[in-house]
C-alpha positions in Angstrom: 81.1 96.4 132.9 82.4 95.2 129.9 84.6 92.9 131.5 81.2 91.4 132.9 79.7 91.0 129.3 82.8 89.8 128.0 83.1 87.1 130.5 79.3 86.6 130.5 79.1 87.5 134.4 75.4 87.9 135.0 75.9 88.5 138.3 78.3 91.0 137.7 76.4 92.9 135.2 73.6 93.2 136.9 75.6 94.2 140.1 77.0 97.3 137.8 73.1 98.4 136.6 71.4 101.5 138.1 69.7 99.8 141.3 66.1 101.7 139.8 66.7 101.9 135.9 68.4 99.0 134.6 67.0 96.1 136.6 64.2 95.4 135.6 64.5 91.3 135.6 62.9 90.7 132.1 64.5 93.7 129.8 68.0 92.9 131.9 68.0 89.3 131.5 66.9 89.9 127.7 69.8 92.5 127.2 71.8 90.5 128.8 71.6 87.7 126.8 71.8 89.9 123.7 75.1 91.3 124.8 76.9 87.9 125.7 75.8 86.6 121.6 76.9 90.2 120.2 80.4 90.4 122.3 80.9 87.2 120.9 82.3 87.9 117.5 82.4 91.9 118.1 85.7 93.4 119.0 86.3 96.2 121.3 88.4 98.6 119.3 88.4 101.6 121.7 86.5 104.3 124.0 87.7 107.4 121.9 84.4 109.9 123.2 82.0 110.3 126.3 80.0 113.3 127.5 78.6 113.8 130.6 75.1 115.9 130.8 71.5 115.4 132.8 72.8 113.0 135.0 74.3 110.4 132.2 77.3 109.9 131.2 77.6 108.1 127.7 80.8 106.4 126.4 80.7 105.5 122.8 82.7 102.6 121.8 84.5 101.9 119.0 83.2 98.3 117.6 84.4 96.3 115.3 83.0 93.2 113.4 85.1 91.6 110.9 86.5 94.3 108.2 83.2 97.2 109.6 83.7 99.9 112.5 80.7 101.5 114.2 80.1 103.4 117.2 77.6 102.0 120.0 76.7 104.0 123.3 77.4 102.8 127.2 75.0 104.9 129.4 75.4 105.4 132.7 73.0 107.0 135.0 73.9 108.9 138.5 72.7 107.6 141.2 72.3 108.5 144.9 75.6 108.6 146.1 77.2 110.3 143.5 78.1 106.7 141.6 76.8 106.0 138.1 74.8 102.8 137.7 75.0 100.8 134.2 71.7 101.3 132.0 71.7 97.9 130.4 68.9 98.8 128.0 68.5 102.3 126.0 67.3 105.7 127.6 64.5 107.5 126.2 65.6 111.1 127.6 65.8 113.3 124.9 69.0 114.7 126.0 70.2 112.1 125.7 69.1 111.3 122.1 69.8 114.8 120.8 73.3 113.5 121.9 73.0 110.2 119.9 71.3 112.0 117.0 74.2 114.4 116.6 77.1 112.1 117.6 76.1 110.0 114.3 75.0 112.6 111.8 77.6 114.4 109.1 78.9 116.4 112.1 79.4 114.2 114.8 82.7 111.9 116.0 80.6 108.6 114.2 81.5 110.7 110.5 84.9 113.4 110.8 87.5 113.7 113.2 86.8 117.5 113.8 83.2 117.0 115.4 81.2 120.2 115.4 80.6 121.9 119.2 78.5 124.7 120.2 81.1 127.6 120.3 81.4 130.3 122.5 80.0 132.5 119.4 77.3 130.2 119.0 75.8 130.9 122.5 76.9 134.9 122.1 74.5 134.8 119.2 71.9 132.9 120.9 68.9 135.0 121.8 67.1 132.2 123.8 68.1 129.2 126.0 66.3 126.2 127.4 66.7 123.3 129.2 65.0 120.7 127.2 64.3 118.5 130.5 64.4 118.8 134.0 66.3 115.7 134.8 67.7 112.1 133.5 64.9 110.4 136.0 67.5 109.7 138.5 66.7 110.6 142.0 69.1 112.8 143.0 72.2 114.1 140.1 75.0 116.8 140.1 76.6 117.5 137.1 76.3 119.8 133.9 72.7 120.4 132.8 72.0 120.9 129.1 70.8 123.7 127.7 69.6 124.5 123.8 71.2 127.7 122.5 68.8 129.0 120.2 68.3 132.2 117.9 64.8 133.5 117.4 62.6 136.5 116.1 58.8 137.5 116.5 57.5 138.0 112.8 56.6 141.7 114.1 59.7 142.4 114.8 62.1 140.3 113.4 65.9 142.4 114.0 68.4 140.6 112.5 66.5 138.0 111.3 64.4 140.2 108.9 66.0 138.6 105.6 64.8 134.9 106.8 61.7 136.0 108.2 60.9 137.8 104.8 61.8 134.3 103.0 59.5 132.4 105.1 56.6 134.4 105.3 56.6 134.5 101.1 57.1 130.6 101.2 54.0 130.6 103.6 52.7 132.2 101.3 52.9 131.0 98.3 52.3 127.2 100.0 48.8 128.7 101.0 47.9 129.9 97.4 49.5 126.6 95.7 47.0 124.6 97.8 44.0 126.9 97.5 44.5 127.4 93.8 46.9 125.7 91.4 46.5 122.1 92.8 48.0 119.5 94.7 50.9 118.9 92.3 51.9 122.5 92.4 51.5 122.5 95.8 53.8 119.6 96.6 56.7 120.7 94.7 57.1 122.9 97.6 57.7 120.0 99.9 60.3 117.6 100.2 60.3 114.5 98.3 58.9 112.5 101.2 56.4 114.9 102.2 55.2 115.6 98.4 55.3 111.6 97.6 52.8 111.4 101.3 50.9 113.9 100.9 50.0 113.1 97.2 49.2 109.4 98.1 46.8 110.7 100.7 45.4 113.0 98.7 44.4 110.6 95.9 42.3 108.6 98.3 41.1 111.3 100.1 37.1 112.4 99.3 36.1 116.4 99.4 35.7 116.5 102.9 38.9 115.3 103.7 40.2 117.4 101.5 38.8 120.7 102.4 39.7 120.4 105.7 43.1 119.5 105.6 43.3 123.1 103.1 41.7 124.5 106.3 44.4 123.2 108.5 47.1 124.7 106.6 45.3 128.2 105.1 44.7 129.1 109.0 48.1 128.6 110.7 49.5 132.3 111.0 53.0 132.0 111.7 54.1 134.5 114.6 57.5 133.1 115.5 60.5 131.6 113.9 64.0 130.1 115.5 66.9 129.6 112.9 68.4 126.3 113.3 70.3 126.1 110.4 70.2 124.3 108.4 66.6 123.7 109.9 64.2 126.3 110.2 61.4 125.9 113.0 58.6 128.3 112.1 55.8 128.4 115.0 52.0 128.9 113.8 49.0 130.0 115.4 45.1 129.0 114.3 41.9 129.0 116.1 42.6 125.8 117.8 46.3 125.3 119.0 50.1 126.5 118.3 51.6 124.7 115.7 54.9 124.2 113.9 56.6 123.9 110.8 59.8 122.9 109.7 61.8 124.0 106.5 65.1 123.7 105.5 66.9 124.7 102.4 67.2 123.2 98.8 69.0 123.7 95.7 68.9 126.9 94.7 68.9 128.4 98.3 65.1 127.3 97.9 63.1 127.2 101.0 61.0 123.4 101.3 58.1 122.8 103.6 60.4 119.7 105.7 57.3 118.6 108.3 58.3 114.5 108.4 56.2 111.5 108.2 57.3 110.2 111.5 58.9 111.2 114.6 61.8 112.8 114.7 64.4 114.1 117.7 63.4 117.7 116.7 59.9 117.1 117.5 60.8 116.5 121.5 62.4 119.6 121.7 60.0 122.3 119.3 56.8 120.4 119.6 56.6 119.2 123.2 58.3 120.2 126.4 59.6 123.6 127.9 60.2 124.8 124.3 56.9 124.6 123.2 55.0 125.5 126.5 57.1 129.1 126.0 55.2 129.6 122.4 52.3 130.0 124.3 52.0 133.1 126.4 51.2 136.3 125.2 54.7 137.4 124.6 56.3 134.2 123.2 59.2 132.8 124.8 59.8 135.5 126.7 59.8 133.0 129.3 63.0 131.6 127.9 64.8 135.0 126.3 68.3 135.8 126.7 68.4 139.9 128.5 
């Protein structure tokens, strides 16, 4: 495969793509072409990690242009046979980005030499497990599947998880009466700086209505169920309407922060969407997914 893009080997390349996911003429040809132009002046330094899971296996290369190293994944996706096919253009499984998203964060191969793993204490302490999808979209793949080690507590009965779950129901708390009573600026300094700077600007343009209803929004969500994913903490909600969630993570000081982001993020697949969050809803949460 890269001997294909280095000699600019169309035919080759395609050849080497996944027969049902990397062939579509118009993203392959444009992929293609973007390939060729980068491989021109980037150099291949070496193929130091890859990982296997879901039926992908992704190979992250060593690249370097001029006096810069960086890392960029090669995914391959299983296909019939047993073979892996070549996805010439970027998966949207979310495996697969949790992957990605660690690989490249202060933990991961991209920043230290001693990567962080899952341990086997890790999964000992987990008290819930789930497999985040059912498959990479292939047809037919053998292989490991992944699964999230998580641990968890219901609010009622929160084991060894009382200390945190005390911490966050107070922060709850006190976000509800900041809101209701002391103003928006008091109220935001229990956000992160992103959050606080959003909600603020929305506020200020916001009329009474709006207003009132987004103090609704938040003054109703009951939290009933927490997972510690340090150092994020995913805090599950209930109100009239639907299950909700919450992030926070810890500040200076030890100091819990309202952390719900602007945008998208990997962590919203997993907690707000999918298996995960279909668990919340029964009436014993995630027993569905519980360790015995």
């Amino acid at each position: 495969m890269i001997a294909a893009i280095k000699q600019k080997d169309r035919a080759a390349l395609y050849q080497q793509s996944h027969p049902t996911l990397g062939r579509d003429p118009k993203r392959f040809d444009d992929q293609a072409k973007a390939f060729f132009q980068q491989f021109e002046v980037l150099e291949l330094v070496a193929m130091p990690r890859a990982y296997e899971f879901d039926g992908l296996a992704v190979f992250f290369a060593k690249i370097r242009f001029k006096q810069q190293t960086f890392f960029a994944p090669f995914i391959f996706a299983s296909e019939d046979d047993g073979s892996f096919g070549f996805l010439p253009y970027r998966t949207d499984t979310v495996t697969y980005q949790l992957v990605d998203d660690w690989f490249n964060s202060m933990w991961g191969p991209a920043a230290t030499a001693n990567p962080a793993y899952c341990t086997g204490e890790d999964i000992k302490r987990a008290t819930h497990r789930v497999s985040p999808v059912p498959s990479s979209g292939t047809a037919n793949w053998a292989g490991p599947r992944s699964s999230v080690f998580l641990v968890g507590a219901s609010l009622d009965t929160p084991g060894r998880l009382t200390t945190l779950v005390s911490r966050v129901t107070a922060t709850i708390k006190d976000l509800k009466s900041a809101l209701a009573g002391r103003g928006i600026d008091d109220f935001a300094e229990r956000l992160t700086p992103e959050g606080a700077r959003r909600v603020k600007e929305w506020f200020a343009t916001a009329d009474q209505t709006e207003r009132r209803r987004y103090q609704a929004a938040i003054t109703e969500q009951q939290p009933f169920f927490l997972f510690d994913a340090s150092p994020l903490v995913v805090v599950y909600t209930k109100s009239p309407v639907v299950v909700q969630v919450m992030y926070f993570t810890f500040k200076a000081g030890n100091r819990l922060l309202w952390t719900n982001s602007s945008y998208i993020t990997v962590a919203d697949r997993v907690f707000k969407r999918g298996p995960l969050y279909d668990a919340a809803a029964p009436d014993q949460p995630f027993s569905s997914i519980a360790l015995k």
